[in-house]
C-alpha positions as CSV (number, residue, x, y, z in Angstrom):
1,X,51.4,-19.2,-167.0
2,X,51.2,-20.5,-163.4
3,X,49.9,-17.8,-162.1
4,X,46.5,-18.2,-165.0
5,X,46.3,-21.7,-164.7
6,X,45.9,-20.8,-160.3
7,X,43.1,-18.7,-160.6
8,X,41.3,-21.1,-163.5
9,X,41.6,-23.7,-160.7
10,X,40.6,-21.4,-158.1
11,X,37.9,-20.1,-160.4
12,X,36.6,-24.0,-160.9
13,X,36.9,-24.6,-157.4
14,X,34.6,-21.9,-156.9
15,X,31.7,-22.7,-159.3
16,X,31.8,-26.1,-158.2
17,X,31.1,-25.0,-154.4
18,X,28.4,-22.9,-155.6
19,X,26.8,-25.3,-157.3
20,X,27.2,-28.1,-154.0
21,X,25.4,-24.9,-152.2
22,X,23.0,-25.2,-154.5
23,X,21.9,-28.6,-154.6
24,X,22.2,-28.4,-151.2
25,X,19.8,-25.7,-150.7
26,X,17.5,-27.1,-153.7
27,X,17.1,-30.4,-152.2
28,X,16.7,-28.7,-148.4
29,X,13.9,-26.5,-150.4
30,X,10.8,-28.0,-149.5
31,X,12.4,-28.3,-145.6
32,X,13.2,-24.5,-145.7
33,X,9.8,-23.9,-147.2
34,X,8.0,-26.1,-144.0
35,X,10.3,-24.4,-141.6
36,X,7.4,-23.4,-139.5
37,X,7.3,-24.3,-135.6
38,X,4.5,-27.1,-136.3
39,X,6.8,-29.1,-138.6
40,X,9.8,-28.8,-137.1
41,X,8.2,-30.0,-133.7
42,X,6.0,-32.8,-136.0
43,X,9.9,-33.9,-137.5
44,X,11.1,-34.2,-134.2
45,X,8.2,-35.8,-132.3
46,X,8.8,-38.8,-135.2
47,X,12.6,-38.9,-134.1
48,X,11.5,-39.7,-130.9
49,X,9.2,-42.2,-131.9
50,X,11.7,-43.8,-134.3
51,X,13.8,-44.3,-131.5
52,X,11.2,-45.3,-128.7
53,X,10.8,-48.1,-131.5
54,X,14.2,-49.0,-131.7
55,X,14.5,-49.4,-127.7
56,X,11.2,-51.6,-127.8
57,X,12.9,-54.4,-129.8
58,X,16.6,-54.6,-128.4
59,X,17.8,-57.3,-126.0
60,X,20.4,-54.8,-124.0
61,X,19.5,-53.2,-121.7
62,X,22.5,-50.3,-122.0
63,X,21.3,-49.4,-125.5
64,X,17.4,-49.4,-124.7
65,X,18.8,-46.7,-122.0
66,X,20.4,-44.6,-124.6
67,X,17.5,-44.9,-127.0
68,X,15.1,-43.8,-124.6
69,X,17.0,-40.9,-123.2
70,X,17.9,-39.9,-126.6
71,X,14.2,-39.9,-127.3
72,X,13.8,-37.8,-123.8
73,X,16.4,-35.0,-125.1
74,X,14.2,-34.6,-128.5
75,X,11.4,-34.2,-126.6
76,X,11.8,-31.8,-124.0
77,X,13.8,-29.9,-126.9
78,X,10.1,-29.5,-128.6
79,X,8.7,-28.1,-125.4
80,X,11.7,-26.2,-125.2
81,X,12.4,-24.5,-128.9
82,X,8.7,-25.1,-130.4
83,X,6.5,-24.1,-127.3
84,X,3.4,-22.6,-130.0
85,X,3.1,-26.1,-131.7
86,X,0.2,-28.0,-130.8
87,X,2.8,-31.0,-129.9
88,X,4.3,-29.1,-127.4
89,X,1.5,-28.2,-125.6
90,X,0.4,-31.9,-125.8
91,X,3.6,-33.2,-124.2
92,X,3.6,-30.5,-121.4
93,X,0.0,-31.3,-120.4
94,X,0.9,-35.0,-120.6
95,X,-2.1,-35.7,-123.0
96,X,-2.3,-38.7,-125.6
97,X,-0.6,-38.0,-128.6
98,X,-1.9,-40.8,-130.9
99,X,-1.5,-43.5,-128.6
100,X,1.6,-42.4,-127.4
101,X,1.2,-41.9,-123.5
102,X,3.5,-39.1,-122.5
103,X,2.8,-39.9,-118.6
104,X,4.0,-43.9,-119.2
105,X,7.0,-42.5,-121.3
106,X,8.4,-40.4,-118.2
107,X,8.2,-43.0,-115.8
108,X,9.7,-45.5,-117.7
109,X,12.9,-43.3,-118.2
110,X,12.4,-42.5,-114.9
111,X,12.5,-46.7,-114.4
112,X,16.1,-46.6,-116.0
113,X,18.0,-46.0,-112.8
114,X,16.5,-48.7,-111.6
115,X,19.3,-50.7,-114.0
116,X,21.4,-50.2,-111.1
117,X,18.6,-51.7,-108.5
118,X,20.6,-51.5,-105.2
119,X,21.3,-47.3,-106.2
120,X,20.1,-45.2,-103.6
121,X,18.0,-43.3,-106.5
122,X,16.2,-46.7,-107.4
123,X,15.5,-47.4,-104.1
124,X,13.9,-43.8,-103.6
125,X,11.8,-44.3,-106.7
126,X,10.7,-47.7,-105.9
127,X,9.8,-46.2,-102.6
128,X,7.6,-43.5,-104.1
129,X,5.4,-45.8,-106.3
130,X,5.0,-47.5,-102.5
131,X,3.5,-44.7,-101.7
132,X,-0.2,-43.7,-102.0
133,X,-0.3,-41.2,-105.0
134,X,-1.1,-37.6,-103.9
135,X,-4.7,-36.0,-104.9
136,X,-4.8,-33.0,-107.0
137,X,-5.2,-30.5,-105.8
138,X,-3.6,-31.2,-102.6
139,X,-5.9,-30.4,-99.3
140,X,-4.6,-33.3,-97.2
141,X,-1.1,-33.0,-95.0
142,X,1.0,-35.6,-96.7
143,X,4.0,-36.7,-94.2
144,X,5.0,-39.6,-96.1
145,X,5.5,-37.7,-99.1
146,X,6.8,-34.4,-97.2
147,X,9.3,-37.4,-95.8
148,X,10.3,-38.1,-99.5
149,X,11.2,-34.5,-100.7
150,X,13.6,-34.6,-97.7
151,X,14.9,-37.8,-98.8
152,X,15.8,-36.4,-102.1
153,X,16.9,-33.4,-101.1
154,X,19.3,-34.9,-99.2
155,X,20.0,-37.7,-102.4
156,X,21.0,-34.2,-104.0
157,X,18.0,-33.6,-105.9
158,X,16.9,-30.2,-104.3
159,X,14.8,-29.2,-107.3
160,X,12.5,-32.5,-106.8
161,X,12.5,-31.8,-103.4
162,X,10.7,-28.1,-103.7
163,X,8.5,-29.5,-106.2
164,X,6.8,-32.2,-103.7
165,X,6.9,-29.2,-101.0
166,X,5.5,-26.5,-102.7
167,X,1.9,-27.4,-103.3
168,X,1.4,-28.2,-99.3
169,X,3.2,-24.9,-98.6
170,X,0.4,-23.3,-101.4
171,X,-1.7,-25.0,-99.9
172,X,-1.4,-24.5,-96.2
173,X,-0.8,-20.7,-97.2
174,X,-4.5,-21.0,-98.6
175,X,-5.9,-22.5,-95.5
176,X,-6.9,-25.9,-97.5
177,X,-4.0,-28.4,-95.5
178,X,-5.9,-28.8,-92.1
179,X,-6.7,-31.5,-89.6
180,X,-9.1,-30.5,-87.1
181,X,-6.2,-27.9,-85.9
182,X,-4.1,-25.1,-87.0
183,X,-1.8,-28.3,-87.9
184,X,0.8,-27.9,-90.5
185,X,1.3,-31.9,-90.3
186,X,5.3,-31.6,-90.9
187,X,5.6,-28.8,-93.5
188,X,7.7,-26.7,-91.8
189,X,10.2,-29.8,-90.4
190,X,10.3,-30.8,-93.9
191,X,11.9,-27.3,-95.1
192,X,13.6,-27.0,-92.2
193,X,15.2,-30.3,-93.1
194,X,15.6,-28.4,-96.8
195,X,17.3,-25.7,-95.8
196,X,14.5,-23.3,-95.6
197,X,14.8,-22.8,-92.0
198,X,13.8,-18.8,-91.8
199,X,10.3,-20.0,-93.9
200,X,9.8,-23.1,-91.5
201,X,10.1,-20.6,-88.5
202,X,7.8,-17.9,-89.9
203,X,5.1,-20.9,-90.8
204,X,5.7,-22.1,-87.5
205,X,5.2,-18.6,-85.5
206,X,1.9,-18.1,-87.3
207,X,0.6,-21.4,-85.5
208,X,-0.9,-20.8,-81.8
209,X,-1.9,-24.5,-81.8
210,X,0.2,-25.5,-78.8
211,X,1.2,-29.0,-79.9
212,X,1.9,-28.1,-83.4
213,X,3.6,-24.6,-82.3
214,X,5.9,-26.3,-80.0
215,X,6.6,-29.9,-81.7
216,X,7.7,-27.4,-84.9
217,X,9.9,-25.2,-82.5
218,X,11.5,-28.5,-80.7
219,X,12.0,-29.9,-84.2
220,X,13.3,-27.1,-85.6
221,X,16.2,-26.2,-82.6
222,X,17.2,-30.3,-82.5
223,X,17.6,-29.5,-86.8
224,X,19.7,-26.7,-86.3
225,X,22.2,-28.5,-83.1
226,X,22.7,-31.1,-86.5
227,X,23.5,-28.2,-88.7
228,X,26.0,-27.1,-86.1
229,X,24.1,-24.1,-84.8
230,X,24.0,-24.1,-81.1
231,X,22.9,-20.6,-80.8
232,X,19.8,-20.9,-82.4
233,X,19.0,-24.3,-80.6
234,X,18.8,-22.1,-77.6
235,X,16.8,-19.5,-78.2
236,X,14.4,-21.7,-80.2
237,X,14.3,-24.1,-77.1
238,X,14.0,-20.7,-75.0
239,X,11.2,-19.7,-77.4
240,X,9.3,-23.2,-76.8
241,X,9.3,-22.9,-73.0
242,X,8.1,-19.3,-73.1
243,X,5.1,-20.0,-75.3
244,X,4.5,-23.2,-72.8
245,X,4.2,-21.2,-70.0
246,X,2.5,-18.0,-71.5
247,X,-0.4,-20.5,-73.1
248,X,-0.1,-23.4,-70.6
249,X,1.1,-25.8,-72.8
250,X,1.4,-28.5,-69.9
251,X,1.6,-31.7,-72.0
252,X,3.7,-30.2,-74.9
253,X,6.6,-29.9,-71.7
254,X,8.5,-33.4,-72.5
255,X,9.0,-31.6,-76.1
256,X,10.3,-28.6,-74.3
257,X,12.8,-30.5,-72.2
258,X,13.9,-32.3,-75.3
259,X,14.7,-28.7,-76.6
260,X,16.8,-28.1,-74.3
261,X,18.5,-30.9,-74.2
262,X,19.3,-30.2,-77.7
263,X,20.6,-26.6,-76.5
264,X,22.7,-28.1,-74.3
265,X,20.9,-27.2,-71.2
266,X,20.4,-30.3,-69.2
267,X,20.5,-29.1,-65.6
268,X,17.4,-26.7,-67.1
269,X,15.9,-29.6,-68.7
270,X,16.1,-31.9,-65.6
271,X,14.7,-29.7,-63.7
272,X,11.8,-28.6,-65.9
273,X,11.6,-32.5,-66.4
274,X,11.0,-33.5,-62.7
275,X,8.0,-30.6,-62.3
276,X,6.2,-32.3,-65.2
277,X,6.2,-35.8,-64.2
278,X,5.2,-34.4,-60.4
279,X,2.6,-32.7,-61.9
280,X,1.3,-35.3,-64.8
281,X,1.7,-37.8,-62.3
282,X,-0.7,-36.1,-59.6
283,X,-3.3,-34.7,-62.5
284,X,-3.4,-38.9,-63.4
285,X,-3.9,-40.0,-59.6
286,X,-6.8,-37.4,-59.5
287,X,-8.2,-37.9,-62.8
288,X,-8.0,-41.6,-63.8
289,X,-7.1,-40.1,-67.1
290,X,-4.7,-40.0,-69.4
291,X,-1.4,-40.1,-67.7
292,X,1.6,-38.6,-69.5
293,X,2.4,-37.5,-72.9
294,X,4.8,-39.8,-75.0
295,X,7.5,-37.6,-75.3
296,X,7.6,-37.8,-71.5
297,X,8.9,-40.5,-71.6
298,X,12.0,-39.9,-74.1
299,X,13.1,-37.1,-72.3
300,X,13.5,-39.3,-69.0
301,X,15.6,-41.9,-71.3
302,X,17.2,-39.0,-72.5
303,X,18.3,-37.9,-68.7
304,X,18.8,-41.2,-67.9
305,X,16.2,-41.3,-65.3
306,X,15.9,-44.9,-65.8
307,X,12.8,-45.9,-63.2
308,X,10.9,-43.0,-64.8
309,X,11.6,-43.7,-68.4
310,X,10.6,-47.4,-67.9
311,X,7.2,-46.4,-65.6
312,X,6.5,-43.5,-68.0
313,X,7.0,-46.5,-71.2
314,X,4.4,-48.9,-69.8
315,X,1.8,-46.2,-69.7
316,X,2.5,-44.6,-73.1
317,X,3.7,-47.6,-75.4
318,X,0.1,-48.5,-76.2
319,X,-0.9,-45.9,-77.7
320,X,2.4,-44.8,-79.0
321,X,4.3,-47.7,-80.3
322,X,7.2,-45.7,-81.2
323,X,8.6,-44.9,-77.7
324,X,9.5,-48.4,-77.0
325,X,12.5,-48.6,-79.4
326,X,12.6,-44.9,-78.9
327,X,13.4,-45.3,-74.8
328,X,15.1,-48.7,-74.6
329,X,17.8,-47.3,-77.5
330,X,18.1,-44.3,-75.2
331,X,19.2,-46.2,-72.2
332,X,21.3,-49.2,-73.6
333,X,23.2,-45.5,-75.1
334,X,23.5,-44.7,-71.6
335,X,24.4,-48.0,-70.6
336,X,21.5,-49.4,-68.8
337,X,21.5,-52.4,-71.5
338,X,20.4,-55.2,-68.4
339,X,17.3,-53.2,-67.9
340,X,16.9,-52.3,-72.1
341,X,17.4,-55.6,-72.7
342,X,14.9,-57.6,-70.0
343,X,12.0,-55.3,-71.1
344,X,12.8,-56.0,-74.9
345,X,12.4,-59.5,-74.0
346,X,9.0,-58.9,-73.2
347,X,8.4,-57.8,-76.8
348,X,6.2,-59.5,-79.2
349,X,5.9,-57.9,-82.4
350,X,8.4,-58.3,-84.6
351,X,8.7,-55.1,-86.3
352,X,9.2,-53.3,-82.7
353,X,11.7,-56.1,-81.2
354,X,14.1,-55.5,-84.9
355,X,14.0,-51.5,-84.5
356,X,14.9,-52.1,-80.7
357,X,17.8,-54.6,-82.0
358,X,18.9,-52.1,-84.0
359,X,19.0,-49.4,-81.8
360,X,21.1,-51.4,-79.4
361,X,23.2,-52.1,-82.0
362,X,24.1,-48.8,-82.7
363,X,24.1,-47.7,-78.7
364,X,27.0,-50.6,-78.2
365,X,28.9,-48.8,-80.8
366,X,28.7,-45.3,-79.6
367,X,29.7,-47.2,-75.9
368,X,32.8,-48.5,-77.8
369,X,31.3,-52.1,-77.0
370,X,32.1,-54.0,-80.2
371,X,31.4,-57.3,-78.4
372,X,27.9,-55.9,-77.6
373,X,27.0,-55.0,-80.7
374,X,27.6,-58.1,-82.5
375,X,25.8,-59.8,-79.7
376,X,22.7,-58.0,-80.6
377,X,23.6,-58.1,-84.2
378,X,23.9,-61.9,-83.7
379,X,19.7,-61.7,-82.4
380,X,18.9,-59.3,-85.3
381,X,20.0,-61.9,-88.0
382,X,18.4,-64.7,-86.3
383,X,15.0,-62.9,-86.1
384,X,15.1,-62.0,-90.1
385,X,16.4,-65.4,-90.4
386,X,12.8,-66.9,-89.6
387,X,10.8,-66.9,-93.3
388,X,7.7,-65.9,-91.0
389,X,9.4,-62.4,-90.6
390,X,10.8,-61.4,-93.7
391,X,8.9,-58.6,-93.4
392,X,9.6,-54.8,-94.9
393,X,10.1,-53.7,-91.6
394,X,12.1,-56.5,-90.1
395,X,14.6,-56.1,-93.1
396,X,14.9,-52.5,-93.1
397,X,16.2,-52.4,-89.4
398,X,18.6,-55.4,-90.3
399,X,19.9,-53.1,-92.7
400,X,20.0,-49.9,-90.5
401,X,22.5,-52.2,-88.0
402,X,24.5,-54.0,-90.7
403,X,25.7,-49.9,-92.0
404,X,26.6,-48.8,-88.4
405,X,27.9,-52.3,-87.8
406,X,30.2,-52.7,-91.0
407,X,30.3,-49.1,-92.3
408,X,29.9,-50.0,-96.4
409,X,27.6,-50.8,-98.8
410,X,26.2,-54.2,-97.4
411,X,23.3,-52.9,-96.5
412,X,22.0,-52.4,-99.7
413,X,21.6,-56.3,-100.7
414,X,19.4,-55.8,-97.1
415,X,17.6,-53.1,-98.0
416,X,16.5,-54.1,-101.6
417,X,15.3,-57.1,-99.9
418,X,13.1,-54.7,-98.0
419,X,11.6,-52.8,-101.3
420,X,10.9,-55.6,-102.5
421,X,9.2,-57.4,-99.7
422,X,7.4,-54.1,-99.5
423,X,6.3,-54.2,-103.2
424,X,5.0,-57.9,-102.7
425,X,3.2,-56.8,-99.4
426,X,-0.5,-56.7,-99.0
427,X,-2.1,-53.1,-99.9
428,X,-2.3,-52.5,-96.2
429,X,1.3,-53.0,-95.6
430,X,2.3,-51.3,-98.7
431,X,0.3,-48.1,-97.2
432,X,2.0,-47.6,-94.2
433,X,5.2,-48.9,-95.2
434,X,7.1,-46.3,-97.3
435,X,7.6,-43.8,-94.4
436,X,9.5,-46.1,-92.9
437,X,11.4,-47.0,-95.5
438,X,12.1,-43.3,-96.5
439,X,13.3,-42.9,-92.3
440,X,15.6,-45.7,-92.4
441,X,17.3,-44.7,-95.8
442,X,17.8,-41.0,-94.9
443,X,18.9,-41.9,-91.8
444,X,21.8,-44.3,-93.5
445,X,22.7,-42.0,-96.0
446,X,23.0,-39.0,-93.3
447,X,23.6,-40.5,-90.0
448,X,21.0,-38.6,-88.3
449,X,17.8,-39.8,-88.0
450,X,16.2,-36.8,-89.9
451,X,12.6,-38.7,-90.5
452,X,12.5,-40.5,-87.4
């Protein structure tokens, strides 16, 4: 009797989940029978929607995130399991959908790590919409936005990285990224500075330019003494000064002794040092002409050949700016801070007389001289402390010294001051202003100075 009334119940059991199957399947019918790649994606592009909607009309800010990226994840999952519907191949190609604009839609979940505003990742995408947007196709060198794939590469997002590289390296393979020159305009640095050092090299061996030849090789052996690899900062350096001499390459030599330097091999470097200035000097006496090349002059800081560096500085820093806080940082490094310090005094502009600050803020810390540095710490507040220079690039240097200074994160309040100085300065300013930025954030986030 048991053992009936088990299989009636088993039996019951049985019909009833046969017929929840198929009420199931009778009211799934008309899904089933518009199972086709068009619906499905159609279904899914209104999920989206619904929830793009939702994140439009709440107050918090932690649920708009997860509405929009929940909206994200539907739709890159039509791109990715529906790529023959028409929807798909609207959302891929960025086009209108309605008046949905899929272009607006990626930045603003791009915008969303902004919710953390002093993140390293916000401050690289406020940086880039500094930046002057890149024509399509690409046929101009870029090294403002060859400086941000490095920065992001090194933020640890490689993949973003090769995707701002790649169309100059297409490009320059095509012969379209020129300038008057067979220049790659910081192509190769930039992969070198990726990792790609074999490709940078092979670009860079296929230039007879001798500035671009030889900057690339000099940049190329100081990135690998960074990465640890003395061996091939020699025979890079080595490789420099042999395509010097065989193409007389005279005013590319300060870039050559820099090399060296970088090797390791400073009684070389001095030497090959003192024949240039003899001979740029006596060429200038003659000619009336230009006198030296700018990087002249950073190699004498860099031998601490103090008279030199300062003479070579006053005939340069005209027409290169960027060896002033280049050469005084060098020699208040080497301890000539009196001399550093006298002709900073001299300085007007306040961008220049910040990044000289911070420079001698970080050569009093390598020197062990904690007093020294918060003396010049002490000047650098007091000049950003004027309203009249609370400028991008006052700010950003005030934040370079406070990380070396203090060693944690208050340098980002400093630094989103900067953005956003940046973002409220004049067009002009905003132009030239990103590269910067992108040098001064690398360079805290690394400790090298991989963009100066």
């Amino acid at each position: 009797m048991s053992g009936s009334s088990d299989r009636r119940a088993a039996a019951t059991s049985g019909w009833i989940a046969f017929l929840f199957a198929l009420a199931v399947a009778w009211t799934a019918g008309p899904a089933f029978a518009a199972a086709d790649p068009q619906a499905l994606a159609n279904r899914q592009f209104i999920e989206a929607m619904q929830r793009i909607q939702a994140a439009d009309t709440t107050f918090d800010s932690k649920e708009e995130s997860r509405l929009l990226r929940e909206a994200e994840q539907l739709l890159d999952a039509i791109v990715r399991d529906y790529p023959e519907s028409p929807v798909a191949v609207q959302l891929i190609t960025n086009q209108f959908i309605g008046d949905f604009d899929v272009f607006e839609f990626k930045n603003r979940v791009r915008a969303l790590i902004c919710n953390e505003p002093q993140a390293t990742a916000c401050f690289l995408y406020r940086i880039e919409m500094l930046l002057p947007p890149l024509e399509q196709p690409v046929t101009t060198p870029r090294w403002d936005w060859l400086s941000l794939a490095v920065a992001y590469h090194h933020a640890g997002s490689p993949d973003k990285a090769k995707g701002i590289i790649a169309p100059f390296l297409g490009a320059l393979r095509r012969g379209k990224v020129t300038d008057g020159a067979e220049q790659d305009l910081f192509v190769a640095r930039a992969l070198a500075l990726t990792g790609q050092m074999d490709l940078a090299l092979q670009i860079t061996r296929s230039i007879n330019d001798c500035s671009t030849r030889i900057y690339n090789l000099a940049d190329i052996a100081e990135i690998a003494a960074w990465n640890g690899d003395p061996g091939l900062a020699g025979a890079l350096a080595e490789e420099a000064k042999s395509h010097a001499a065989a193409k007389g390459c005279s005013w590319e030599l300060g870039l050559v002794v820099q090399a060296l330097l970088h090797a390791g091999r400073e009684a070389e470097a001095r030497t090959l040092f003192l024949n240039t200035v003899e001979q740029q000097f006596s060429r200038f006496r003659e000619t009336r002409q230009d006198c030296c090349p700018a990087e002249l002059a950073v190699a004498a800081a860099d031998l601490n050949e103090v008279n030199l560096a300062l003479g070579l500085l006053r005939a340069v820093q005209e027409d290169s700016p960027w060896t002033v806080p280049a050469v005084l940082g060098r020699l208040a490094g080497n301890g000539e801070t009196a001399l550093a310090t006298a002709y900073l005094d001299q300085l007007q502009d306040p961008d220049q007389h910040a990044e000289v600050l911070a420079e001698f803020v970080a050569a009093a810390l390598d020197r062990g001289d904690a007093a020294g540095a918060a003396e010049n710490m002490a000047r650098l507040q007091e000049l950003a402390r004027d309203p009249a220079n609370r400028r991008p690039a006052v700010l950003v240097q005030l934040a370079r010294a406070e990380r070396r200074l203090h060693g944690d994160d208050r340098w980002r309040s400093t630094f989103l001051s900067a953005v956003n100085a940046a973002e409220r300065s004049s067009a002009y300013v905003r132009r030239d202003i990103g590269a910067p930025l992108l040098a001064a954030l690398v360079g805290i986030e690394t400790g090298k100075p991989l963009l100066d």
